[in-house]
C-alpha positions as CSV (number, residue, x, y, z in Angstrom):
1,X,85.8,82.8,91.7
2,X,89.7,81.9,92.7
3,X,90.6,78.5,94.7
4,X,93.6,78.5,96.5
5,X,95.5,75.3,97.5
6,X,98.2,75.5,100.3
7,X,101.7,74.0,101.0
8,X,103.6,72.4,104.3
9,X,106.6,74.2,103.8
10,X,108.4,71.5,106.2
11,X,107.0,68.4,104.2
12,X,106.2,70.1,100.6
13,X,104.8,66.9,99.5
14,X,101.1,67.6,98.5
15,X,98.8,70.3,98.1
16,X,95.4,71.2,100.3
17,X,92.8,73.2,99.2
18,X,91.3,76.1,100.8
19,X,88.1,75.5,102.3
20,X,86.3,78.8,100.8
21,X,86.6,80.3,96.9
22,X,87.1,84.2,96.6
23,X,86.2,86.9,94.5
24,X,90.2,88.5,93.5
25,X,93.3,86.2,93.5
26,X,95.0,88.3,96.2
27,X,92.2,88.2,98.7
28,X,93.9,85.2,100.6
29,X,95.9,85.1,103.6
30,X,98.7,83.7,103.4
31,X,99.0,81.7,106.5
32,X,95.9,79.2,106.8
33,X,94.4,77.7,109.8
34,X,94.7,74.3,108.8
35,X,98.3,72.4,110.3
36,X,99.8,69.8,108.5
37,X,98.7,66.0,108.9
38,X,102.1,64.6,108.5
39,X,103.8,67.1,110.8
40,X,101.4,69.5,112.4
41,X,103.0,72.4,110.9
42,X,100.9,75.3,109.9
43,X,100.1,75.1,106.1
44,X,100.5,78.6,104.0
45,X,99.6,79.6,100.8
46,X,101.1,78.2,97.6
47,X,99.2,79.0,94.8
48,X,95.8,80.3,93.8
49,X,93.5,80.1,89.9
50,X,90.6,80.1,88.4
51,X,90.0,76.1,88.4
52,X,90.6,73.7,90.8
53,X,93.6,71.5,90.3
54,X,92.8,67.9,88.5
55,X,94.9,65.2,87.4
56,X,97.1,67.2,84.5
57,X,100.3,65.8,84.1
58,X,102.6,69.0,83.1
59,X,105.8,68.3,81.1
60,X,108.2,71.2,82.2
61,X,111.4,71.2,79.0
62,X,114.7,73.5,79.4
63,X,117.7,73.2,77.8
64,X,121.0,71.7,79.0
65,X,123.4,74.4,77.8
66,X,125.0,75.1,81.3
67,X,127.0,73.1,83.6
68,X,127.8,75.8,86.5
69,X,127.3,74.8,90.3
70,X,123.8,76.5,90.8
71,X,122.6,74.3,87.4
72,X,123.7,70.9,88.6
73,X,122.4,71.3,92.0
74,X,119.1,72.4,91.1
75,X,119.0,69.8,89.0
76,X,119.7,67.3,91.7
77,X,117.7,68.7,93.7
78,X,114.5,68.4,91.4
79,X,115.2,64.9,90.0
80,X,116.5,63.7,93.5
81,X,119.3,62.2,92.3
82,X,123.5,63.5,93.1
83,X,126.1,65.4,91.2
84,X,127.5,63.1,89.0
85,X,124.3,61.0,87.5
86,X,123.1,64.8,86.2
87,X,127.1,65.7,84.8
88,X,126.6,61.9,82.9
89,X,122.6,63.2,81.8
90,X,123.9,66.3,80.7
91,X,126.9,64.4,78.3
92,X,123.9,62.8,76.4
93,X,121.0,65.0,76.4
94,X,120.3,68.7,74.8
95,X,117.2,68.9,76.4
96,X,115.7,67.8,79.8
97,X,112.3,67.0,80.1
98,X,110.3,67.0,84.0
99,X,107.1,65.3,84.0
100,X,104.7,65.9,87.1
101,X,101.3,66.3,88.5
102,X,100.6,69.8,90.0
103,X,102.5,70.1,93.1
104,X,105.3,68.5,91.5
105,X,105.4,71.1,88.6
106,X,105.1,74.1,91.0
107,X,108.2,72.8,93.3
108,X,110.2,72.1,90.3
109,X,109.2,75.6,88.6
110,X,110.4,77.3,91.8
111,X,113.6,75.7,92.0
112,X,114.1,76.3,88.4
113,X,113.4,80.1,88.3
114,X,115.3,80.3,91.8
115,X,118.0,79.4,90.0
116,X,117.7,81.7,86.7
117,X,117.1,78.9,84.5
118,X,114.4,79.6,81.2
119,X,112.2,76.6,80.9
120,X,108.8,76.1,79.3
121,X,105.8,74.2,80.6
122,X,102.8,72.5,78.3
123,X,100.2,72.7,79.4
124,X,100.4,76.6,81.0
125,X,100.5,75.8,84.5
126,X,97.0,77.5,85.2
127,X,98.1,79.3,88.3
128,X,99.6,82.0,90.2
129,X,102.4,80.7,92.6
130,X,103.6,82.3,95.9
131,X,107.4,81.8,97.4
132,X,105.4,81.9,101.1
133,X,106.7,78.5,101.7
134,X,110.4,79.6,101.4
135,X,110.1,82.4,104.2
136,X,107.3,81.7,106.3
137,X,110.2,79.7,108.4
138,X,112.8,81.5,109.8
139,X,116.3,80.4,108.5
140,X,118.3,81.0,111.4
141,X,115.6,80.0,114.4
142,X,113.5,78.0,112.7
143,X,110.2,80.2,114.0
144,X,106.9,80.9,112.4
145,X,107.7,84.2,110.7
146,X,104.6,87.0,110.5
147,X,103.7,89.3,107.6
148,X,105.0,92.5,108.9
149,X,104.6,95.9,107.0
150,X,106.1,99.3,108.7
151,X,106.6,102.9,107.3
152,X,110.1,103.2,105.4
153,X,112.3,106.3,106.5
154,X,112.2,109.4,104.1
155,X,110.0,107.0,101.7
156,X,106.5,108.9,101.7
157,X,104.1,106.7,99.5
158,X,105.8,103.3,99.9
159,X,106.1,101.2,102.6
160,X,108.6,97.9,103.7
161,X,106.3,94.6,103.6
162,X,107.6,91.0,104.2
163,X,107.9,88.0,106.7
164,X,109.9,88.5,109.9
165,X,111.0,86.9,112.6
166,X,110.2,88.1,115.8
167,X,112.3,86.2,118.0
168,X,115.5,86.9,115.8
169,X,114.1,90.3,115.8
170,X,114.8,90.3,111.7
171,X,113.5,90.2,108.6
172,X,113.6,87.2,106.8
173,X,112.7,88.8,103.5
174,X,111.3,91.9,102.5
175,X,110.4,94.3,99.6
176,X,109.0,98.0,99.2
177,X,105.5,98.4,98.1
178,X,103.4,101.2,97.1
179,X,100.9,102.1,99.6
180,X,98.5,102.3,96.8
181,X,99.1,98.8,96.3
182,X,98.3,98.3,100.0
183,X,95.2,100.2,99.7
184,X,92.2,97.8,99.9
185,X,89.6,99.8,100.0
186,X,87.0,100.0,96.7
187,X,86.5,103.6,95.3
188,X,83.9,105.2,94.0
189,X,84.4,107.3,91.2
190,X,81.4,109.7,89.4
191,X,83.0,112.5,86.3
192,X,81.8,113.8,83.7
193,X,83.6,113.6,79.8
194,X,82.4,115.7,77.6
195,X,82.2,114.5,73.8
196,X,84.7,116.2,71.7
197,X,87.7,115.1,69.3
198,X,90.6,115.3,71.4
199,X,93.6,112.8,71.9
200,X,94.0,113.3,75.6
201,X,90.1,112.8,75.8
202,X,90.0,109.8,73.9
203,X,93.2,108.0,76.2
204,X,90.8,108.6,79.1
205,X,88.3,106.4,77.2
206,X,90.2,103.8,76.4
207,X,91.4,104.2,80.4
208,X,87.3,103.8,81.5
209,X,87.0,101.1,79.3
210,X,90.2,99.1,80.6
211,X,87.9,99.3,84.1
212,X,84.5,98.1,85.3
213,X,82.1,100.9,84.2
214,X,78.7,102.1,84.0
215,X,77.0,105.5,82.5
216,X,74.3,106.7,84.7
217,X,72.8,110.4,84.2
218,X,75.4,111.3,81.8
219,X,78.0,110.7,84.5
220,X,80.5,107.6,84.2
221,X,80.7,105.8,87.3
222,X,83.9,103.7,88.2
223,X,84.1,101.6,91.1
224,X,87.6,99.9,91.8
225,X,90.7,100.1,94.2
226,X,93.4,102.9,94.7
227,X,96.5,101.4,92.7
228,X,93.6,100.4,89.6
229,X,92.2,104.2,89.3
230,X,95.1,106.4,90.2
231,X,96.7,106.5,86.3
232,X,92.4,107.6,85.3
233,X,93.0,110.3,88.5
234,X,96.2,111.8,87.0
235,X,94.4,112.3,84.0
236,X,91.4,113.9,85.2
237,X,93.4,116.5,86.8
238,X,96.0,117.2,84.1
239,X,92.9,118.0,82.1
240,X,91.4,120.1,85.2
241,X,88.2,117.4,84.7
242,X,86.2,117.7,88.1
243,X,85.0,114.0,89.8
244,X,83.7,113.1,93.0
245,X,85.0,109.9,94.9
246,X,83.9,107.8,97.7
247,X,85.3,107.3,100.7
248,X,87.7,110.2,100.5
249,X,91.1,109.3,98.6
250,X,94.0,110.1,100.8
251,X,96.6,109.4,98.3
252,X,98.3,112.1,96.4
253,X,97.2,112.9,93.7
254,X,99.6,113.9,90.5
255,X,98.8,115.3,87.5
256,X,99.7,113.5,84.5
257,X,102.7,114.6,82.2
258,X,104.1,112.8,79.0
259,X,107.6,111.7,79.3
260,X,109.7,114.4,76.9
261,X,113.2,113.6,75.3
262,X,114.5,116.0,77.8
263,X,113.0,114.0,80.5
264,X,114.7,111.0,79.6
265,X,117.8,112.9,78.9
266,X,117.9,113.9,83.1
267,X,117.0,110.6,83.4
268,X,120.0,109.1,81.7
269,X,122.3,111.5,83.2
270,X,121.4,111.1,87.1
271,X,121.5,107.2,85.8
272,X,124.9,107.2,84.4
273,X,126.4,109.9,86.5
C-alpha cells in the first residue's frame, strides 16, 4: 500500500497525511479535500511511498563549486538567510551540508533541482515527490488552477495534460502525454507461446515475466494497464502470435521492429539536418 502526505502550497510549512492508503503510487488526486489550518487554502499532493513518514533527519550534501545568480539565491532561499552571508559561506566551505526532517528535505530538494544543482541525500529520501504545489496557484491571478487535459492538433496518440487557469483562460504549465499513459483501465491478456528455441521467443519471456502472470490451460494470462502491455503487444504481432484481450484495446497497435544502423542513420540525418 502507498501513503500520501499533502502540502499548503501558500504556507509549505508541514506535511498532512492522506486519510486513505492505495494500491499504485499514482492513484491519488492531486488536489485533496482537506484546506489548510493555518490559511484555509486547499491542500494538494506533495509526495506519496511505501511507509509513512517518521522522525528521519535527512542530511542533503552538494558541492559549492558555483557562484552564479540562480546558486546564491537558491541557496538563500533554502537556508533563509541573504546574498552576502552565502558569498562569505561559500569563501570557506567546499561542501554544504542541509540537515532536515521530511518536509524540510523535500522543499530544499525542490529548490535544489529547480535550480540544476546535483546534490546527494543519506538517507534516500523514501518517496516520490510531486511539483503540484508550484502550479496548482495561478502566477498571474492567483486562482485555484484545475488539471486539464485536451486533444493536441495533428498529435494522434498523445494528448496536452497540466494545470490551468480558468479565469486567465491559460495554462499555467503543461506537458504531452501518451494516451497510453492516460489509459487506466486494467487489461486482460490470454496467448498462447509455444516452446521452441528462438531469441524473439525467449525476449517475450523475459517480457511476461517483467509483468504479473499466471499459466492457466496452457495459456499465459496477463492482467495490467495499456502503457505496461503495449511493448508484449508489439511483440505478439511482429511474430503474428494470436491473443485475446479484455475490454477491447483501442490503442494502435504496432508491430515490433529492431532499430537497424540504417535507422539510426535517417535518424541522425533528419536530426542534424
Amino acid at each position: 500500500m502507498y501513503y500520501a502526505y499533502d502540502i499548503c502550497p501558500k504556507c509549505r510549512n508541514k506535511f498532512f497525511e492522506r486519510k486513505e492508503a492505495k494500491e499504485n503510487e499514482h492513484d491519488f488526486d492531486v488536489y485533496s479535500d482537506t484546506c489548510c489550518e493555518k490559511c484555509g487554502e486547499g491542500l494538494v499532493l506533495a509526495c506519496v511511498g511505501k511507509k509513512k513518514i517518521d522522525d528521519t533527519i535527512y542530511r542533503i550534501t552538494f558541492r559549492a563549486t558555483e557562484s552564479n545568480e540562480i546558486f546564491l539565491n537558491t541557496l538563500c532561499e533554502v537556508n533563509g538567510s541573504d546574498l552576502r552571508t552565502e558569498k562569505d559561506k561559500l569563501a570557506d566551505e567546499k561542501n554544504i551540508v542541509l540537515e532536515g526532517d521530511a518536509v524540510h528535505t523535500f522543499l530544499n530538494m525542490d529548490s535544489l533541482t529547480g535550480a540544476a544543482i546535483s546534490y546527494e541525500v543519506d538517507p534516500d529520501f523514501p518517496f516520490l515527490r510531486f511539483g503540484n504545489y508550484a502550479v496548482c496557484l495561478c502566477p498571474t491571478c492567483g486562482s485555484k488552477t484545475v488539471v486539464k487535459t485536451e486533444e493536441m492538433q495533428d498529435v494522434e496518440d498523445y494528448m496536452l495534460q497540466g494545470f490551468f487557469c480558468e479565469k486567465c483562460n491559460e495554462w499555467v504549465m503543461h506537458c504531452s502525454i501518451s494516451k497510453l499513459a492516460l489509459d487506466n483501465a486494467v487489461y486482460c491478456l490470454k496467448f498462447v507461446l509455444e516452446e521452441k528455441n528462438d531469441v524473439k521467443i525467449e525476449k517475450i519471456k523475459r517480457l511476461v515475466e517483467s509483468l504479473p502472470n499466471k499459466l492457466e490451460d496452457g495459456q499465459i494470462i496477463i492482467s495490467d494497464k495499456a502503457e505496461k502491455i503495449y511493448t508484449l503487444l508489439q511483440h505478439l504481432k511482429a511474430e503474428q502470435i494470436s491473443y485475446e484481450i479484455v475490454p477491447s484495446f483501442s490503442h494502435k497497435v504496432t508491430a515490433y521492429k529492431e532499430v537497424t544502423e540504417e535507422d539510426l542513420k535517417e535518424i541522425l540525418e533528419l536530426v542534424y539536418n
